[in-house]
C-alpha positions in Angstrom: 0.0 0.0 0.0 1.8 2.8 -1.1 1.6 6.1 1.0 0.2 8.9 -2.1 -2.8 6.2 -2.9 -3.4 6.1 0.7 -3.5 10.1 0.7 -5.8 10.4 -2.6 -7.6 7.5 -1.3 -8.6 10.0 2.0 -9.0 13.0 -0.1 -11.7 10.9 -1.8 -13.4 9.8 0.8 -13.7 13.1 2.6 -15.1 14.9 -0.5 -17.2 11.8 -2.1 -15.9 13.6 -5.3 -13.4 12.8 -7.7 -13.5 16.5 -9.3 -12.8 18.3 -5.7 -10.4 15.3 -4.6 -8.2 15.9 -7.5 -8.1 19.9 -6.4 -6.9 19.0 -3.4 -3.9 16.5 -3.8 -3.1 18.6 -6.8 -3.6 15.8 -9.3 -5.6 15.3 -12.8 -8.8 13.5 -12.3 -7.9 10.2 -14.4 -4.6 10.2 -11.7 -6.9 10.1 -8.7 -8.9 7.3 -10.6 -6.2 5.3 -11.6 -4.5 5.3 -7.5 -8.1 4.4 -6.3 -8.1 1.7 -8.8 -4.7 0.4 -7.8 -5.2 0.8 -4.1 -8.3 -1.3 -4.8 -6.3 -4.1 -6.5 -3.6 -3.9 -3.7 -6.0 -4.6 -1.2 -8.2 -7.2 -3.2 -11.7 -5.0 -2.8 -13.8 -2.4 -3.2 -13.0 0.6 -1.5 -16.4 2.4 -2.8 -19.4 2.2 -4.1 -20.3 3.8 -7.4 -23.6 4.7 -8.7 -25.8 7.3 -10.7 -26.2 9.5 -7.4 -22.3 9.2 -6.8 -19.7 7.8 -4.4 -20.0 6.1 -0.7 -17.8 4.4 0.9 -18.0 0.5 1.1 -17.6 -0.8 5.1 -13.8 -2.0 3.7 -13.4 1.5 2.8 -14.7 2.7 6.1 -12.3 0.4 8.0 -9.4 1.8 6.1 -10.2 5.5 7.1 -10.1 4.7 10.4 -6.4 4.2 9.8 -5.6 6.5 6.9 -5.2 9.7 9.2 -3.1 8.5 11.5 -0.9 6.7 9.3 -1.0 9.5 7.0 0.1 12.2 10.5 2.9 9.3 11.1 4.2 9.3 7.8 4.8 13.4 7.7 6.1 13.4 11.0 8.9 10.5 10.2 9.6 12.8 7.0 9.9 15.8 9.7 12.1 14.0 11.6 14.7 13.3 9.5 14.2 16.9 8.1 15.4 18.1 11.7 17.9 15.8 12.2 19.3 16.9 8.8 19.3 20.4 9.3 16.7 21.0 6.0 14.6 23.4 5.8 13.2 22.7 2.3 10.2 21.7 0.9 6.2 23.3 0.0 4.6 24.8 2.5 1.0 25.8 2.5 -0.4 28.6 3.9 -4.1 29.8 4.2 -5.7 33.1 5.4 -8.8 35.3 5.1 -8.7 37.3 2.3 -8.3 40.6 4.3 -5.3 39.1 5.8 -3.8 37.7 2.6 -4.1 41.7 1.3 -3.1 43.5 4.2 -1.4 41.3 7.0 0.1 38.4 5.3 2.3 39.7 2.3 5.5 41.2 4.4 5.7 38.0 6.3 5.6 36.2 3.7 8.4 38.1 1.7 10.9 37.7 4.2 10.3 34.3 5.2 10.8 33.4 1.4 13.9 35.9 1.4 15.4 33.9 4.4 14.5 30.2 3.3 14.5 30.8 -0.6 14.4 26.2 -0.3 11.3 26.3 0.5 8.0 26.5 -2.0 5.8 28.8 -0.7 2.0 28.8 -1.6 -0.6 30.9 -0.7 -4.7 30.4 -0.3 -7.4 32.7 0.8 -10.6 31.4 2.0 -13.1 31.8 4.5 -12.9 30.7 7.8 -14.1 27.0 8.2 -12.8 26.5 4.5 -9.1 27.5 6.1 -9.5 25.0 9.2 -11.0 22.0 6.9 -7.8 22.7 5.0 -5.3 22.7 8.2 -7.1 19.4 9.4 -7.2 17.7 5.9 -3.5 18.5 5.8 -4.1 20.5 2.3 -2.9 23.6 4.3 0.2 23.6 6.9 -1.1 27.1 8.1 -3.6 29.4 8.4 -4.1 32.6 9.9 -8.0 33.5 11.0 -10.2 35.8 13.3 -11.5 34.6 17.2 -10.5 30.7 16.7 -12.8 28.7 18.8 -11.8 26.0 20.9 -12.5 22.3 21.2 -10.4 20.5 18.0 -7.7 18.6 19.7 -6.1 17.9 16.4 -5.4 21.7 16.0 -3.4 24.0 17.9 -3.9 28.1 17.9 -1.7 30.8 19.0 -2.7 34.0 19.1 -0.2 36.7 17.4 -2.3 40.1 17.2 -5.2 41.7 18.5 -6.8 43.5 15.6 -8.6 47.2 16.5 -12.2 46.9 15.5 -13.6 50.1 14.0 -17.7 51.0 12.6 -17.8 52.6 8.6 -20.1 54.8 7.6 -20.8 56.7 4.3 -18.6 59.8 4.3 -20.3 63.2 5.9 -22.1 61.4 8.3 -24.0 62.4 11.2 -21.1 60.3 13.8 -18.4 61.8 11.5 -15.6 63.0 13.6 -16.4 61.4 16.8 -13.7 60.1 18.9 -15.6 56.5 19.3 -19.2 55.3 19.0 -21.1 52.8 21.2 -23.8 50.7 20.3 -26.8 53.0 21.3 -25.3 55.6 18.7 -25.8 53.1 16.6 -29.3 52.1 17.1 -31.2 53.4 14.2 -28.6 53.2 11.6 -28.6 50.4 9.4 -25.8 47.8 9.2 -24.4 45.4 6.7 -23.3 42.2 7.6 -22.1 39.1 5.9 -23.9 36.0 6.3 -24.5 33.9 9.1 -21.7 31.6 10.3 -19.3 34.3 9.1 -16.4 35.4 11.4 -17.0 38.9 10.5 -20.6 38.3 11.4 -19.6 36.5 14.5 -18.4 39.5 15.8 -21.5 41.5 15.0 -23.4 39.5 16.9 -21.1 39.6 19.7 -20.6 43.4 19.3 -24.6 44.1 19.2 -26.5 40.7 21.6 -29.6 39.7 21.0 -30.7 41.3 24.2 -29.2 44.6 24.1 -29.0 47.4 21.5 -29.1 46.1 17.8 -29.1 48.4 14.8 -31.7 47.1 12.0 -29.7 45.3 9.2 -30.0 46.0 5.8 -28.6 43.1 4.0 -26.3 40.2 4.1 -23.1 40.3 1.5 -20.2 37.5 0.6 -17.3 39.7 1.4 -15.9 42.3 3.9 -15.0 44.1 -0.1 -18.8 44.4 -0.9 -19.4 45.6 2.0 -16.8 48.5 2.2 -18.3 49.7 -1.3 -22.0 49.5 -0.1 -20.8 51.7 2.6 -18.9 54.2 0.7 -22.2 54.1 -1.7 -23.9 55.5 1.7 -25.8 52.4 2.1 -25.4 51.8 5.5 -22.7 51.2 7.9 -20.5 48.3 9.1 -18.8 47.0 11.9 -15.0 45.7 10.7 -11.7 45.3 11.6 -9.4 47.9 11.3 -6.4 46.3 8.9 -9.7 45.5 6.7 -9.6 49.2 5.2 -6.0 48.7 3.9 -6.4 45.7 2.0 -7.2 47.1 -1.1 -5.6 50.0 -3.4 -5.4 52.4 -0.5 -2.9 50.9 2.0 -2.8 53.5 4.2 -6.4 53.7 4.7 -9.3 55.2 2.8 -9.6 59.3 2.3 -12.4 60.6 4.5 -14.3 61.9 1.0 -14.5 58.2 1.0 -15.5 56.5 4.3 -15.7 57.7 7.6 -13.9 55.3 10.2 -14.8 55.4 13.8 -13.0 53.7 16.6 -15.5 51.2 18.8 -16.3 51.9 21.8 -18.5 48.8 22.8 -17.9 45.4 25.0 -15.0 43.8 23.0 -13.2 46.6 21.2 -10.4 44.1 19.3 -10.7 40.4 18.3 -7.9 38.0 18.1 -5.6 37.5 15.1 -4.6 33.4 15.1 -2.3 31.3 13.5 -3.6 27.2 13.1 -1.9 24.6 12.7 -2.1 20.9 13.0 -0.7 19.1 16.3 2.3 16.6 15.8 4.9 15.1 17.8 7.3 16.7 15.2 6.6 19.6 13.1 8.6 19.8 9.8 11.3 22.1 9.7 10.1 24.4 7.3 6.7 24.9 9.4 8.5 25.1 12.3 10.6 28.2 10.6 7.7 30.3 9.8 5.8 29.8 12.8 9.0 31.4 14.7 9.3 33.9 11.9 5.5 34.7 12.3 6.0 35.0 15.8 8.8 37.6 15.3 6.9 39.3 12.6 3.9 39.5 15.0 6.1 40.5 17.6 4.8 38.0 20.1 8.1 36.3 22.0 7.5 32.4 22.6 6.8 33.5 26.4 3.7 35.3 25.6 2.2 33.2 22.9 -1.2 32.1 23.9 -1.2 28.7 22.6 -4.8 27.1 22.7 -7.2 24.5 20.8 -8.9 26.2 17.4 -12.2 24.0 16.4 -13.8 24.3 13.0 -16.1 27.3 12.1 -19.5 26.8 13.8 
């Protein structure tokens, strides 16, 4: 049983897909077919069932994912051991982030941790939040960076590296323009956009504006944190964001105030957590290992005041 059958074998059965198998073990569709078909034959059975309505797993496929994962996490970290005890730091590495953080955050961190280690293949994918912690677990990605990771996923590990200022937008000339902060009962009567439900950016709505207290009426739900800031500037409502969100797009430095008026938040929780995930192993591979210390220095965060903790999927 070879090791990259095994792998496309459990990229299969997680997706029940051929098509979004093959996107993630980077592999042409009749390749994924062909190591199934092998795998099969090594093993002397089916490993799924295939029909009009698609694939299932057969109960001898079933039995092998039970062990696929772990022998899978034992074959990376025996190729991470001999990595360290070699002194290589070479190899991909996958990274993953939200799109405002691959815009604004990520970039410089990335530049001179490819500067430093020019051995290692560096490859970058934005996504939303559950997509990015699906990836980390699946092994597709080695590391992400998200908003307000939430705990319970003992197979994941999160360290916090920033706490990102939250700020409200509002359309340019108005009425809270110029104020030094705004709470949420300046906010009652103004409308708000959010993005939709299960979102981290409308996770922190919610936890900006409970159920039970003061809660401006919404006035739509939008895909991205980018629709949203042009809504606003279109005077369409305003929006509760973080800060480095306003300087991921052609304006770094933040938008002109004849564009968007940006007011520092005054309510309950005024900045949410910036994370970096990443799966747990005995051994980490030397080139991860490298860019979580150079994140950490980037970040400024020292090893002593890292808040390591358990991240859990998007809920």
């Amino acid at each position: 049983m070879q090791l990259r059958h095994l792998k496309t074998f459990a990229a299969v059965a997680s997706t029940l897909n051929i098509t979004r198998a093959a996107e993630r073990v980077h592999l042409a569709q009749s390749s994924v077919t062909e190591q199934i078909q092998a795998l099969e034959a090594d093993l002397g059975t089916a490993l799924f069932d295939r029909s009009r309505r698609g694939l299932c797993l057969t109960a001898a496929g079933r039995r092998l994912l039970d062990y696929a994962a772990p022998l899978l996490a034992l074959a990376d970290e025996a190729r991470a051991a001999v990595a360290d005890a070699a002194g290589t730091t070479a190899g991909p590495l996958a990274v993953g982030g939200l799109e405002t953080l691959c815009a604004g955050r990520l970039p410089p961190l990335l530049a001179a941790f490819r500067r430093d280690h020019p051995a290692v293949a560096l490859t970058v994918a934005a996504a939303g939040s559950g997509a990015l912690r699906d990836g980390v677990r699946a092994g597709g990605l080695d590391v992400a960076f998200v908003f307000a990771p939430d705990a319970g996923d003992p197979d994941l590990l999160a360290e916090t590296v920033a706490d990102e200022e939250l700020v409200v937008i509002a359309p340019p000339g108005h009425r809270l323009a110029g104020r030094a902060a705004v709470a949420p009962e300046d906010l009652a009567d103004e409308p708000f956009l959010v993005t939709e439900r299960g979102c981290v950016y409308r996770r922190m709505f919610e936890a900006a504006f409970p159920a039970a207290g003061v809660r401006p009426p919404l006035a739509g739900e939008f895909g991205s944190i980018a629709a949203i800031r042009g809504l606003v500037e279109a005077g369409a409502g305003c929006a509760l964001v973080p800060r480095l969100a306003l300087a991921a797009g052609p304006d770094r430095d933040g938008p002109a105030p004849d564009r968007l008026a940006v007011l520092p938040w005054a309510g309950g929780e005024r900045t949410v957590p910036l994370a970096m995930l990443w799966r747990r192993r005995r051994v980490q591979r030397p080139a991860l290992a490298r860019f979580l210390d150079a994140a950490r220095r980037h970040f400024g965060v020292t090893p002593a005041g890292a808040r390591p903790r358990r991240a859990a999927p998007c809920r």
